[in-house]
VOSE-973827 format. One record per atom (N, C-alpha, C, O): residue in three letters; x, y, z. Coordinates in steps of 0.02 Angstrom, whole numbers. Example, Ala and Ser with C-alpha at 12.3 -4.5 7.8 and 13.67 -1.06 7.14 Angstrom:
<rs>
<r->ALA | c1->660 | c2->-284 | c3->390>
<r->ALA | c1->615 | c2->-225 | c3->390>
<r->ALA | c1->660 | c2->-165 | c3->390>
<r->ALA | c1->712 | c2->-166 | c3->423>
<r->SER | c1->642 | c2->-112 | c3->354>
<r->SER | c1->684 | c2->-53 | c3->357>
<r->SER | c1->645 | c2->2 | c3->394>
<r->SER | c1->670 | c2->57 | c3->402>
</rs>
This chain:
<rs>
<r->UNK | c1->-509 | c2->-2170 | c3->-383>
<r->UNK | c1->-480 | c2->-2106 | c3->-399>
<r->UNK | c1->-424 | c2->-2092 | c3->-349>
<r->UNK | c1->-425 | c2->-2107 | c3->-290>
<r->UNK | c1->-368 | c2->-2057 | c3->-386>
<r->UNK | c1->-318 | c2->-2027 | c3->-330>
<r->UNK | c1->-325 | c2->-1961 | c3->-311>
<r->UNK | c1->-360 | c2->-1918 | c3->-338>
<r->UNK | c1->-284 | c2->-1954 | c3->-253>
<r->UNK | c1->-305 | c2->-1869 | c3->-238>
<r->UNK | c1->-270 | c2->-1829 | c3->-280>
<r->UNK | c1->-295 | c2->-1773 | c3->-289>
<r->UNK | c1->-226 | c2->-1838 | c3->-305>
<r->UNK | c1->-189 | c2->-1793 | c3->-351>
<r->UNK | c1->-235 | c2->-1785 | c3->-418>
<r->UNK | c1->-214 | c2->-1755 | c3->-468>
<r->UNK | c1->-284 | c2->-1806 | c3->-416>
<r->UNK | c1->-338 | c2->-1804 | c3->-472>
<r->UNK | c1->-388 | c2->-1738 | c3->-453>
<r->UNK | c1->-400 | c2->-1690 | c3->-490>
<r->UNK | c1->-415 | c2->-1747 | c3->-385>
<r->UNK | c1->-454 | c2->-1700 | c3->-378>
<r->UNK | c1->-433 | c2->-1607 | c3->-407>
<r->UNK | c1->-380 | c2->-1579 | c3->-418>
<r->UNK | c1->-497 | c2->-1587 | c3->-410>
<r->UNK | c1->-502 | c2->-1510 | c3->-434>
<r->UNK | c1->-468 | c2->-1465 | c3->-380>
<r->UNK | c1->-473 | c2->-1486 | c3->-322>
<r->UNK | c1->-445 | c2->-1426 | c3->-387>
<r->UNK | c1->-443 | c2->-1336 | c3->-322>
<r->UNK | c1->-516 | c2->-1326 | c3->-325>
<r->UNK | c1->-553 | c2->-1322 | c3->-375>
<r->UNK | c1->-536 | c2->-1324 | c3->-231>
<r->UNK | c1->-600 | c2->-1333 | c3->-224>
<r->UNK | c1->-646 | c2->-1384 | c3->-228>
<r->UNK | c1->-706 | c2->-1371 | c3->-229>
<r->UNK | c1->-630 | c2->-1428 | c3->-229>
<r->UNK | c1->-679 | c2->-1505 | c3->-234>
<r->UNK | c1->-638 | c2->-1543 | c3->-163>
<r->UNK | c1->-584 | c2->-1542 | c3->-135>
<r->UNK | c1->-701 | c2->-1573 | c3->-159>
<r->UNK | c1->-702 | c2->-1597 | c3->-85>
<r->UNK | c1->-709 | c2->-1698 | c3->-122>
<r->UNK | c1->-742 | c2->-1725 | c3->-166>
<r->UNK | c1->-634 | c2->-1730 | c3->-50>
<r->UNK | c1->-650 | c2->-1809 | c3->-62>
<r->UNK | c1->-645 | c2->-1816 | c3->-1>
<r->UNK | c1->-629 | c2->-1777 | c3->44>
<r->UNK | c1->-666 | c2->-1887 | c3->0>
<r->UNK | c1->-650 | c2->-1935 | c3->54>
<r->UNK | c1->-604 | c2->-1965 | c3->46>
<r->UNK | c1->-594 | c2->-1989 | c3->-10>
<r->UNK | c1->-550 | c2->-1978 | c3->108>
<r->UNK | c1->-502 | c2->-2019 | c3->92>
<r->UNK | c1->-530 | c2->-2090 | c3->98>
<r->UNK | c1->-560 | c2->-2106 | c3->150>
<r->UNK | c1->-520 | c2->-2141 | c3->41>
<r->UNK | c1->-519 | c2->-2206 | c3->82>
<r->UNK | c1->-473 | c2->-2244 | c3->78>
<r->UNK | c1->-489 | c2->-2297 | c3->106>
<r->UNK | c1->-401 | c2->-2246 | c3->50>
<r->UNK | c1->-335 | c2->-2284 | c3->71>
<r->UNK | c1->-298 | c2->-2261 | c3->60>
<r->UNK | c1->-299 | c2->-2238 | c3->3>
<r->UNK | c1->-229 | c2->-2243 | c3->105>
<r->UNK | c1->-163 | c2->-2229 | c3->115>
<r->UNK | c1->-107 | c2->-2292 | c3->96>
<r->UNK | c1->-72 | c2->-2327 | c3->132>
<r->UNK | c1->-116 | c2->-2287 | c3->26>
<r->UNK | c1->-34 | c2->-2304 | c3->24>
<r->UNK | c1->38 | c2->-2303 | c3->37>
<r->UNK | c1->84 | c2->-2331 | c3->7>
<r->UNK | c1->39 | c2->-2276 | c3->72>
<r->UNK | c1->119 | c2->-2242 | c3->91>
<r->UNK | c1->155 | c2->-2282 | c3->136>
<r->UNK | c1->131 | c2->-2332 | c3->162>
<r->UNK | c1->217 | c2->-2259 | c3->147>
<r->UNK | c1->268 | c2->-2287 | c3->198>
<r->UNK | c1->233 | c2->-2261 | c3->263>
<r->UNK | c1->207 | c2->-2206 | c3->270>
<r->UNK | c1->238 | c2->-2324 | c3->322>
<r->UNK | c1->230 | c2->-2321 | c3->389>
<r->UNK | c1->253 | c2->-2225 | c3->409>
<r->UNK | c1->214 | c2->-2186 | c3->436>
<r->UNK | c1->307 | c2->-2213 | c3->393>
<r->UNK | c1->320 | c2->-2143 | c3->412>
<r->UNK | c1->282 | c2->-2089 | c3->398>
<r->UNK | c1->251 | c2->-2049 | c3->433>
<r->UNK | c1->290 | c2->-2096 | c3->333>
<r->UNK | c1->240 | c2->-2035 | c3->301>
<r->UNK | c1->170 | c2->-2047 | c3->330>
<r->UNK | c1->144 | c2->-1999 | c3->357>
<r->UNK | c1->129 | c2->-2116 | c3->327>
<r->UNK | c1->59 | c2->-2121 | c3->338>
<r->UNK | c1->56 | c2->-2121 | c3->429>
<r->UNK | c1->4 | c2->-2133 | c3->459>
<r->UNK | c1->120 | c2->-2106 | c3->465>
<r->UNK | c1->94 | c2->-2069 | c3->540>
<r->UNK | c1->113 | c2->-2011 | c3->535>
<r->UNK | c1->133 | c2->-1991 | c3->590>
<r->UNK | c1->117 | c2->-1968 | c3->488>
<r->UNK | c1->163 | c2->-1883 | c3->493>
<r->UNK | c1->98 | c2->-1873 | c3->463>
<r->UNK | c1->71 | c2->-1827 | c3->493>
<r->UNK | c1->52 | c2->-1902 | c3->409>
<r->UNK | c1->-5 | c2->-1875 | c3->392>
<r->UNK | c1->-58 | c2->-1881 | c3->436>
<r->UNK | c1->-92 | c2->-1831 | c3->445>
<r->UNK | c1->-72 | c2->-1933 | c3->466>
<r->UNK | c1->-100 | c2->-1958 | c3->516>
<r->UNK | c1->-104 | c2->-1904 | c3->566>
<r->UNK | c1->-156 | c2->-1874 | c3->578>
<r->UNK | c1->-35 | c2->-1892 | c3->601>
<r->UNK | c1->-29 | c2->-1834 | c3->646>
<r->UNK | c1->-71 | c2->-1750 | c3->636>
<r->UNK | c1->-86 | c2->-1707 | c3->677>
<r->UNK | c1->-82 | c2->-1755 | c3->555>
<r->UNK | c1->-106 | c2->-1692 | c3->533>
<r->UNK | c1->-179 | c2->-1698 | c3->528>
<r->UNK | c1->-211 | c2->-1645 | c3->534>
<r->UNK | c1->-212 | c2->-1754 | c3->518>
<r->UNK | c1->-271 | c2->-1770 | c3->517>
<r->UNK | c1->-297 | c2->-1800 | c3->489>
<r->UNK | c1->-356 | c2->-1806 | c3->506>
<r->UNK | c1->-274 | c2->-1835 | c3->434>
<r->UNK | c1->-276 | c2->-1856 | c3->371>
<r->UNK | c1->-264 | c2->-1948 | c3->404>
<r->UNK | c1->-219 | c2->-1980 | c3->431>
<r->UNK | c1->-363 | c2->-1966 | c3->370>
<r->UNK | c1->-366 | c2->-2032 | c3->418>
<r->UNK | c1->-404 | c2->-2067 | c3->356>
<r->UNK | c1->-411 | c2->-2032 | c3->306>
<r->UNK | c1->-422 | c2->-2111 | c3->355>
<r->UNK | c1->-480 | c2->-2161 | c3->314>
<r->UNK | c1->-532 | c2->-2133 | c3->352>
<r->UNK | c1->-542 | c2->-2130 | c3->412>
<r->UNK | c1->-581 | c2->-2102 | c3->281>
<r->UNK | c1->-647 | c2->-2059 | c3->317>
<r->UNK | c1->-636 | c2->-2014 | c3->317>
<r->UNK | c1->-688 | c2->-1983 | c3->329>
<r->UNK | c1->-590 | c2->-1975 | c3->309>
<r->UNK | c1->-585 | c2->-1893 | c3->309>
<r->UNK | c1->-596 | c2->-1849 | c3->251>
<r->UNK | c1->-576 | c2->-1867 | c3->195>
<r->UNK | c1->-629 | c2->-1789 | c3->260>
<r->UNK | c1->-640 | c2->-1752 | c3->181>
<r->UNK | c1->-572 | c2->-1712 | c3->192>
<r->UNK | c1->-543 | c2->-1693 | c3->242>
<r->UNK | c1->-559 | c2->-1708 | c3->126>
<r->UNK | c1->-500 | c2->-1671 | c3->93>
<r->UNK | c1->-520 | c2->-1639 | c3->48>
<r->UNK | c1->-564 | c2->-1659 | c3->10>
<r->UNK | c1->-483 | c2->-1562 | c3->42>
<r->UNK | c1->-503 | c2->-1504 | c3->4>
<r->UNK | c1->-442 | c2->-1492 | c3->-30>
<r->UNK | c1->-405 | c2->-1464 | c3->10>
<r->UNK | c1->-401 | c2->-1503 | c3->-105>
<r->UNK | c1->-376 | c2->-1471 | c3->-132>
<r->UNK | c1->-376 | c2->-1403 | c3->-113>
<r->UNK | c1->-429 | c2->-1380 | c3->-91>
<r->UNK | c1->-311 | c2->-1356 | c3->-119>
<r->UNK | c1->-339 | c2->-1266 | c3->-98>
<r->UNK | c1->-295 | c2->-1249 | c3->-147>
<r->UNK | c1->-307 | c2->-1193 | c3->-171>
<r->UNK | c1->-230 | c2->-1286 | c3->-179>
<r->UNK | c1->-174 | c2->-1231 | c3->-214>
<r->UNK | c1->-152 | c2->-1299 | c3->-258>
<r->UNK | c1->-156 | c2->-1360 | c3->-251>
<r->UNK | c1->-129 | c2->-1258 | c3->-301>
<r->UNK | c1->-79 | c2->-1294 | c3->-333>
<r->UNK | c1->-23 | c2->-1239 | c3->-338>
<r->UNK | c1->-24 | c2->-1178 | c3->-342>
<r->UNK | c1->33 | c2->-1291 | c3->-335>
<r->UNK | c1->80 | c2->-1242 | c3->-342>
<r->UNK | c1->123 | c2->-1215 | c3->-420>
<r->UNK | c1->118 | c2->-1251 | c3->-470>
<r->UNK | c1->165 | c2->-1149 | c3->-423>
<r->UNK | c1->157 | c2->-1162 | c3->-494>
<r->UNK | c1->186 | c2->-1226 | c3->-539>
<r->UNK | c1->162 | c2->-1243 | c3->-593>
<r->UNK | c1->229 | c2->-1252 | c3->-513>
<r->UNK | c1->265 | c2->-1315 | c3->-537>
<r->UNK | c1->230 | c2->-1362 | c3->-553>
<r->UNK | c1->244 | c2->-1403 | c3->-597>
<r->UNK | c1->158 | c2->-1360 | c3->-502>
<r->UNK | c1->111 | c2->-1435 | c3->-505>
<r->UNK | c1->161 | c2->-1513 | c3->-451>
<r->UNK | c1->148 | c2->-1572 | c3->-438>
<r->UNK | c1->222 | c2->-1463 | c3->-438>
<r->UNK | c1->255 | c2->-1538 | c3->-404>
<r->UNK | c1->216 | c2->-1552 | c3->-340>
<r->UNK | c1->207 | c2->-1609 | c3->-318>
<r->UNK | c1->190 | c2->-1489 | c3->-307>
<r->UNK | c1->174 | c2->-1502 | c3->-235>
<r->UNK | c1->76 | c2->-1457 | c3->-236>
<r->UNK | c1->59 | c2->-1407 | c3->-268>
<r->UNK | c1->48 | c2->-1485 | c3->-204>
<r->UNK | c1->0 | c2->-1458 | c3->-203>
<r->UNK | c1->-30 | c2->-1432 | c3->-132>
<r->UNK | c1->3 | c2->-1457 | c3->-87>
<r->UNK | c1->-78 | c2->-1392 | c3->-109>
<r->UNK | c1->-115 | c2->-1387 | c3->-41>
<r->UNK | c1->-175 | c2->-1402 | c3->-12>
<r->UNK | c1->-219 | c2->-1360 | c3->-19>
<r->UNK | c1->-188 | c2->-1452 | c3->21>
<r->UNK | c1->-223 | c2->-1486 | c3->46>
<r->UNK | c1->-251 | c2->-1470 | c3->116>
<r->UNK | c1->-207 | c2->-1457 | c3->157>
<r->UNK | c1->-324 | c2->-1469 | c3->142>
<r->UNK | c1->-337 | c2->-1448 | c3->204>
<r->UNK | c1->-385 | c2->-1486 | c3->241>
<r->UNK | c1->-446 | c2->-1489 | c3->231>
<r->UNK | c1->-360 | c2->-1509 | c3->277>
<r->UNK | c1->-406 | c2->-1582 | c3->338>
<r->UNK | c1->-442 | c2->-1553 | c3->392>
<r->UNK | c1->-399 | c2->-1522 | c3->422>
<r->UNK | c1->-504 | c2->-1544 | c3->426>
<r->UNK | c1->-524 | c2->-1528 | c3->472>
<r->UNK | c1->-495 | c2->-1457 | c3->516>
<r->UNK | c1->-504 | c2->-1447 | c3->576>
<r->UNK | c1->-444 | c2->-1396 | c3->448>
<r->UNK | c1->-445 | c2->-1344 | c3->475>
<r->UNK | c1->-346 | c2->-1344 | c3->478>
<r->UNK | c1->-302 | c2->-1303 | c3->492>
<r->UNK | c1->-348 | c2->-1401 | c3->459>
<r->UNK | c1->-272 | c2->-1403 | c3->446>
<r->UNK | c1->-258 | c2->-1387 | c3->369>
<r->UNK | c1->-299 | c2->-1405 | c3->327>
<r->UNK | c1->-195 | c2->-1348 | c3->349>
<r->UNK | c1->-185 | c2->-1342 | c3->283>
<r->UNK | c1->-127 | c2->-1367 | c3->271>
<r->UNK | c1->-90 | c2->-1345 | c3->316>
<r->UNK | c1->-87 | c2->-1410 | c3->225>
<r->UNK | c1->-29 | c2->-1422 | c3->227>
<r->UNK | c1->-17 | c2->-1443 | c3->132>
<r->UNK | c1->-58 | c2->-1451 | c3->88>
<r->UNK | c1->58 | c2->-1445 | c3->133>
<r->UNK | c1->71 | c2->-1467 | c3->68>
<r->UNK | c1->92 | c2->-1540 | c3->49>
<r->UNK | c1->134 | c2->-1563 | c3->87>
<r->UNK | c1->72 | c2->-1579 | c3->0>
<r->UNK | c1->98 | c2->-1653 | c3->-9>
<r->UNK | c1->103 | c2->-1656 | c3->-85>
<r->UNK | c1->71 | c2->-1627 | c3->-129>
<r->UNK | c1->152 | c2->-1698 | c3->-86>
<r->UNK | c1->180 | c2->-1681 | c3->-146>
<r->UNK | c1->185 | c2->-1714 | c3->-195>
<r->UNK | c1->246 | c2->-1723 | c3->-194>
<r->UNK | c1->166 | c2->-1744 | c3->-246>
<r->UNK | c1->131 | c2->-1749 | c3->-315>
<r->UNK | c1->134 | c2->-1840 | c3->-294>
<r->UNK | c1->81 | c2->-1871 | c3->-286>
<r->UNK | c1->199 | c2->-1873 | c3->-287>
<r->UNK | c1->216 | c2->-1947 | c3->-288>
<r->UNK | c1->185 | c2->-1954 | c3->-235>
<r->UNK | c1->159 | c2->-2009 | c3->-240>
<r->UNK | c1->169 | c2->-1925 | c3->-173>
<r->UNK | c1->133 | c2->-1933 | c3->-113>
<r->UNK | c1->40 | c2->-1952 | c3->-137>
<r->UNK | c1->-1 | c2->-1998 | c3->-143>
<r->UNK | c1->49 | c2->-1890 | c3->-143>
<r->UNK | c1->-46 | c2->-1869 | c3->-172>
<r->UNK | c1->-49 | c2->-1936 | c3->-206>
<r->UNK | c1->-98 | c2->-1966 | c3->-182>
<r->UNK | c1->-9 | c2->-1986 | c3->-265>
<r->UNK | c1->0 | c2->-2027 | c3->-297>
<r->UNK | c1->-46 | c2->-2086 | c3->-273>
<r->UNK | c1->-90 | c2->-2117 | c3->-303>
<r->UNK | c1->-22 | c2->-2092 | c3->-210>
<r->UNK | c1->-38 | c2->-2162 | c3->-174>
<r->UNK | c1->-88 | c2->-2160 | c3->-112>
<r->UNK | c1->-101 | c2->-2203 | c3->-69>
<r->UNK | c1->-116 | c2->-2083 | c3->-123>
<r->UNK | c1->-169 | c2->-2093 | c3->-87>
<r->UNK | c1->-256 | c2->-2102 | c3->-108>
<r->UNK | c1->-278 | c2->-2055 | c3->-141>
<r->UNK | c1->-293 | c2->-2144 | c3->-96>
<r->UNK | c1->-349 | c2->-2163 | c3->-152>
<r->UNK | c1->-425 | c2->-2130 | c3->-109>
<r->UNK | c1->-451 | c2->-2146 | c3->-56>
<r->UNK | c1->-440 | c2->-2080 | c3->-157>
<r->UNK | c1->-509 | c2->-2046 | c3->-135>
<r->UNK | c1->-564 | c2->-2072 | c3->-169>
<r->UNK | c1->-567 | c2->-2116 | c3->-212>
<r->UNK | c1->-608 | c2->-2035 | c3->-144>
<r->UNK | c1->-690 | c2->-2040 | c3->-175>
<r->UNK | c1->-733 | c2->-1985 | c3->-167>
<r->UNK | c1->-752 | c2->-1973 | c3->-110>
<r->UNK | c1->-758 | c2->-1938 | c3->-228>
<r->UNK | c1->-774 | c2->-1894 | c3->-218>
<r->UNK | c1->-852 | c2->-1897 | c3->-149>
<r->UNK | c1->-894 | c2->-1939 | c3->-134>
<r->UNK | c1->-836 | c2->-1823 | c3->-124>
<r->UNK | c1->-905 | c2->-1835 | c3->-84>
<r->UNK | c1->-983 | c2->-1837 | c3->-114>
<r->UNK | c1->-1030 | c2->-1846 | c3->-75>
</rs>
């Protein structure tokens, strides 16, 4: 499953980061690791970008991002 799949309000685990070296240390930096639960919180109205919250962090990533990152519900 990808994270751009999950519900507002449903909780995953991350288990692989696809992304470019950059992006996967700018997420990294936010908290966002292999093993971490992730909480959908928003969608936005567009659906391009959504809100996501790691260990108390909340931030936005954005649809082609969410794309390539691969969860598992908890």
């Amino acid at each position: 499953m990808i994270l751009k799949d999950i519900s507002i309000g449903r909780k995953a685990i991350i288990k692989k980061i696809n992304l470019d070296k950059e992006t996967t240390w700018r997420l990294y930096n936010l908290g966002v690791t292999k093993n971490t639960v992730i909480t959908c919180v928003f969608n936005s109205p567009f659906k391009s970008l959504r809100a996501y919250k790691v260990a108390g962090t909340t931030f936005a990533l954005r649809e082609c991002d969410a794309q390539k990152i691969e969860v598992a519900y908890e």
